[in-house]
Backbone as JSON Lines, residues from 0, in Angstrom:
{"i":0,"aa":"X","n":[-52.06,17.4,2.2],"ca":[-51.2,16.28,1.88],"c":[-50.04,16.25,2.87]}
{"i":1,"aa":"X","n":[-49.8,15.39,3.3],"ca":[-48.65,15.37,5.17],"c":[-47.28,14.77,3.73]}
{"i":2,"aa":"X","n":[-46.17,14.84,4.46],"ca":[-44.59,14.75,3.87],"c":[-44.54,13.32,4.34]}
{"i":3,"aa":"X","n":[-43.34,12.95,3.59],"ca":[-43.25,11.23,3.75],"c":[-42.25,11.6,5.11]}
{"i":4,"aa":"X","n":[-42.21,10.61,5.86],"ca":[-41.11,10.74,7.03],"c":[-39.76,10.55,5.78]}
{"i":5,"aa":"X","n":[-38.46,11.15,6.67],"ca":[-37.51,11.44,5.87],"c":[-36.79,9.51,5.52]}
{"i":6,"aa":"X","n":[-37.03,8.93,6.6],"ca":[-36.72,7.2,6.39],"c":[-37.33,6.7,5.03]}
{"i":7,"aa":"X","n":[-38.52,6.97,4.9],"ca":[-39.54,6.77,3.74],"c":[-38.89,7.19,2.32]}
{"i":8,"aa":"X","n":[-38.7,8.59,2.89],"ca":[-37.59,9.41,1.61],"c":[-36.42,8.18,1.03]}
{"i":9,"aa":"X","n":[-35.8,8.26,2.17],"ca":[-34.14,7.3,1.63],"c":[-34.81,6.28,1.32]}
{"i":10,"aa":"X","n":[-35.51,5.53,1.59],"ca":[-35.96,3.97,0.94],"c":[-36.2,3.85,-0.66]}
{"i":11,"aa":"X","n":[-37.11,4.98,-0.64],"ca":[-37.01,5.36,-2.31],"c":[-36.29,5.79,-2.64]}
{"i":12,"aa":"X","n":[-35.7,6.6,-2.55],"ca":[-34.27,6.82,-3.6],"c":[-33.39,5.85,-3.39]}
{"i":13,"aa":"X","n":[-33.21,4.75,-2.5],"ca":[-32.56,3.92,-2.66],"c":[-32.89,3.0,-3.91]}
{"i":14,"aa":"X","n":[-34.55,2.45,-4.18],"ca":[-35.13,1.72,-4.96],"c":[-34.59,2.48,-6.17]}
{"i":15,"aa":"X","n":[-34.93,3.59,-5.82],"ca":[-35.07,4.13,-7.23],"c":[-33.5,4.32,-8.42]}
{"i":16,"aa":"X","n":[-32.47,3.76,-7.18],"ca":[-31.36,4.09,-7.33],"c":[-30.47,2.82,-7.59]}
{"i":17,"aa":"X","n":[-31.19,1.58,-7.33],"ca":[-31.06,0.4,-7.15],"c":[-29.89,-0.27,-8.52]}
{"i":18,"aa":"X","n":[-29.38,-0.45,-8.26],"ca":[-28.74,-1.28,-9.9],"c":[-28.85,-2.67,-9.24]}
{"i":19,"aa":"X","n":[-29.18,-3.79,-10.52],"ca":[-29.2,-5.44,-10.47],"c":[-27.56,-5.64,-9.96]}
{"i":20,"aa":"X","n":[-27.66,-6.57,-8.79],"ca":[-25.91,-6.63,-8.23],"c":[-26.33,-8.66,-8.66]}
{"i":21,"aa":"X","n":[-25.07,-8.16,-9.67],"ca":[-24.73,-9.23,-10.91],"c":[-23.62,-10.1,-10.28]}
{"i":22,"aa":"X","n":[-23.62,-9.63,-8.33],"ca":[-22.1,-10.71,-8.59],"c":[-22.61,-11.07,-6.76]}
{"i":23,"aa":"X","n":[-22.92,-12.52,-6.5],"ca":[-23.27,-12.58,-4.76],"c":[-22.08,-12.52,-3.94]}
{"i":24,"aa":"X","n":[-22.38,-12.67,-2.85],"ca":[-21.83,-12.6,-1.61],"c":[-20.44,-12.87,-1.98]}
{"i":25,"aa":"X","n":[-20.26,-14.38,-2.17],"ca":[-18.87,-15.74,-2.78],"c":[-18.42,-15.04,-3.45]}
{"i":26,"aa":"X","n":[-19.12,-14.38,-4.81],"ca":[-18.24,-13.76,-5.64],"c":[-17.59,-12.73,-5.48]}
{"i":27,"aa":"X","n":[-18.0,-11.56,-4.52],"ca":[-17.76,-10.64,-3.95],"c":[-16.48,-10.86,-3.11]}
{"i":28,"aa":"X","n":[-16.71,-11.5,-2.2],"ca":[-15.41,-11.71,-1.47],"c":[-14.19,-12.36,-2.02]}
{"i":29,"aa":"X","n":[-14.68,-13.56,-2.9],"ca":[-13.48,-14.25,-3.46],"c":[-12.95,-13.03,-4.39]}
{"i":30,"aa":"X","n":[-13.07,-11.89,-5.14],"ca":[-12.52,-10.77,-5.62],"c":[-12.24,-9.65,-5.07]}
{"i":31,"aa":"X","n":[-12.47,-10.0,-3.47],"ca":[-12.13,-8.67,-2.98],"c":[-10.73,-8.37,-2.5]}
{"i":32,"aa":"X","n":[-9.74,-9.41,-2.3],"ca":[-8.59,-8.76,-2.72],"c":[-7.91,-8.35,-3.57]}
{"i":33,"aa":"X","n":[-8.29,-8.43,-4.69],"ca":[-7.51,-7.55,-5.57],"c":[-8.3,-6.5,-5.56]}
{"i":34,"aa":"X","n":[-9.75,-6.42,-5.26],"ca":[-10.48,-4.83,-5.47],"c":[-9.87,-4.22,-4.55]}
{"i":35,"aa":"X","n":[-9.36,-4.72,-3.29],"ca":[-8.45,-3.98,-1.84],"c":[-7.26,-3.08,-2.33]}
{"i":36,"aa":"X","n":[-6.6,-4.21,-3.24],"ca":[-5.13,-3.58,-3.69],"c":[-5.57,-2.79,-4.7]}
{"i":37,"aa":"X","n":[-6.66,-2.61,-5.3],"ca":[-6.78,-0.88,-6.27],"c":[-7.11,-0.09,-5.98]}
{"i":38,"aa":"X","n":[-7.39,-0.8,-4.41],"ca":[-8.44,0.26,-3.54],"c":[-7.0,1.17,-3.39]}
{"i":39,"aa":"X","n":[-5.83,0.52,-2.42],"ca":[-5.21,1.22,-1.8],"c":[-4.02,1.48,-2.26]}
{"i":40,"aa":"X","n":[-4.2,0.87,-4.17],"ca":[-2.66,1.71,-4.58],"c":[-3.77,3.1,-5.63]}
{"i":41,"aa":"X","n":[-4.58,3.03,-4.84],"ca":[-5.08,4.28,-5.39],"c":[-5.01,4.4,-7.32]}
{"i":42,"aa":"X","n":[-5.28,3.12,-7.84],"ca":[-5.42,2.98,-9.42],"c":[-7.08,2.92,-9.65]}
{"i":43,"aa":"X","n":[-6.96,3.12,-10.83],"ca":[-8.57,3.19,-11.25],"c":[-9.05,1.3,-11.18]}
{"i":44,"aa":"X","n":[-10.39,1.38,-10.93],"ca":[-11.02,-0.02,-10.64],"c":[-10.97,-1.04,-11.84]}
{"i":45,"aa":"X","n":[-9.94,-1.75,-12.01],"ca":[-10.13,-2.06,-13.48],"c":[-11.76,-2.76,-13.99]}
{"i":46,"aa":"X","n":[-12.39,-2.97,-14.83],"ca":[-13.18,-3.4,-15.29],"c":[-14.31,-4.76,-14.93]}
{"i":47,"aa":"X","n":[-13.14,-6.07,-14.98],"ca":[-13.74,-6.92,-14.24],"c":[-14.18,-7.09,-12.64]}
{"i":48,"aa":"X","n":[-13.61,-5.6,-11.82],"ca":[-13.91,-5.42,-10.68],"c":[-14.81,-4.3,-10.34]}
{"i":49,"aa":"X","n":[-15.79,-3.78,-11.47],"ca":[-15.88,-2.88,-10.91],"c":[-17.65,-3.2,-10.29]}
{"i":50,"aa":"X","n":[-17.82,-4.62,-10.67],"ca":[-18.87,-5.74,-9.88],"c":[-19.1,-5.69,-8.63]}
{"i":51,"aa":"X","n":[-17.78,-5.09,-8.05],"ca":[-17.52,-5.48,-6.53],"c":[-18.08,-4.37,-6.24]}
{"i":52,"aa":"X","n":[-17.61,-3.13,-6.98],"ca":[-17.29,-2.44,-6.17],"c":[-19.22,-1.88,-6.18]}
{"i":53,"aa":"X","n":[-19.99,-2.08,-6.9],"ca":[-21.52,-2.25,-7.33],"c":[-22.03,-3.52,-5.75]}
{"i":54,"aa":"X","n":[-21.32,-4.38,-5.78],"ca":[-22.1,-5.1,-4.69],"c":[-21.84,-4.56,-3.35]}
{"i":55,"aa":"X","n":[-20.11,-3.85,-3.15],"ca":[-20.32,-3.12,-1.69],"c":[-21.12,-1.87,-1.64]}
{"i":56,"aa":"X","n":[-21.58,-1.61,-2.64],"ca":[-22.74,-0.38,-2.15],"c":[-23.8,-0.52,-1.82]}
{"i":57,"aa":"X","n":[-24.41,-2.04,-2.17],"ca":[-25.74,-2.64,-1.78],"c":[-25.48,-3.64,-0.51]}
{"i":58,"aa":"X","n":[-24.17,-3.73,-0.5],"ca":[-24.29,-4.89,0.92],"c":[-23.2,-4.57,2.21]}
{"i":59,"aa":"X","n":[-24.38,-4.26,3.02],"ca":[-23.51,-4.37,4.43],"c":[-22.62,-5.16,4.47]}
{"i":60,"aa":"X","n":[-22.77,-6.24,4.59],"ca":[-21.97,-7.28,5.43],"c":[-20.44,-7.45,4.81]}
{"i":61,"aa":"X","n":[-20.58,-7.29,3.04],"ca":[-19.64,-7.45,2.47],"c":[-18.72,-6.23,2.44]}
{"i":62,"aa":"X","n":[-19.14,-5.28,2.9],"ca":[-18.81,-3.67,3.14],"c":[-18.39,-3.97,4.17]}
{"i":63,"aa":"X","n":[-18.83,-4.21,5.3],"ca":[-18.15,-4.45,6.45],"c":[-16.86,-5.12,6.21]}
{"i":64,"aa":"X","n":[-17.1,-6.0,5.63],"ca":[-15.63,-7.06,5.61],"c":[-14.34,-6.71,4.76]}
{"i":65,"aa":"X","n":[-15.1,-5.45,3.25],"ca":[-13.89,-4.65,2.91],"c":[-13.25,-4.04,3.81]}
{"i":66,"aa":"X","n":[-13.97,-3.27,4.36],"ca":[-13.74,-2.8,5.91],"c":[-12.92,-2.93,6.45]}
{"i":67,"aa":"X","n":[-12.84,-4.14,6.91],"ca":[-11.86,-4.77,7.9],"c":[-10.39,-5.22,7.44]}
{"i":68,"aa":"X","n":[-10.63,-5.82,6.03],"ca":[-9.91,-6.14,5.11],"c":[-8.74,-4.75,4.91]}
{"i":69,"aa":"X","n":[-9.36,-3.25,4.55],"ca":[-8.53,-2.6,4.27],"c":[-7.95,-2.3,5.49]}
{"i":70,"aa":"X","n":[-8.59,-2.33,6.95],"ca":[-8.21,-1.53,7.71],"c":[-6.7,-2.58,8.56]}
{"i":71,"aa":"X","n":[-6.66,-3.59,7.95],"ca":[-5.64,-4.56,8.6],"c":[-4.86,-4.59,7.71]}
{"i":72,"aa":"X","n":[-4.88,-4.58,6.43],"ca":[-3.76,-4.26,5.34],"c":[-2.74,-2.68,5.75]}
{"i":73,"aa":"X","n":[-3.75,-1.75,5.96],"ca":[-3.09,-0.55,6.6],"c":[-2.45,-0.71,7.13]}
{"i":74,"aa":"X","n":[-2.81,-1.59,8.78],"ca":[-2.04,-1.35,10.07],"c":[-0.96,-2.09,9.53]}
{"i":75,"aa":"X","n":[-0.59,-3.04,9.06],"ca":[0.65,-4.13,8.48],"c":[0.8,-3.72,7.2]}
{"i":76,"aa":"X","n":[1.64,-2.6,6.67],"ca":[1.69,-2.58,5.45],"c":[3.53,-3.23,5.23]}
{"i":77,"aa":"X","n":[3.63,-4.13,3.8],"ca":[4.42,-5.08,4.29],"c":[5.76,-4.3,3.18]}
């Protein structure tokens, strides 16, 4: 019996790891500043955000854009 290549591996445990992301793209971003500001006053995720924080683990793009989001709030902190 040959081993799955290790890529093969992560794909499934990704599936297998999968939660239903209950909130798209729009919704994601239109809440991602306030998920930013709990991000970075370091408070727990309150409740109605914690959607977001479920869709940036499944999505690049919107991960990317927290991303960017926190990393320009940093450099200008006001």
């Amino acid at each position: 019996m040959s081993s799955l290549p290790e890529h093969t591996k992560r794909l499934l445990q990704m599936v297998a790891t999968t939660v239903e992301d209950i909130l798209d793209c729009d919704g994601c971003l239109e809440r991602l500043p306030q998920f930013v500001e709990a991000v970075l006053v370091q408070t727990e995720i309150p409740p109605d955000l914690i959607c977001v924080s479920i869709h940036l683990s499944q999505c690049e793009c919107c991960r990317e854009e927290f991303e960017i989001v926190v990393a320009a709030v940093s450099a200008n902190p006001e």
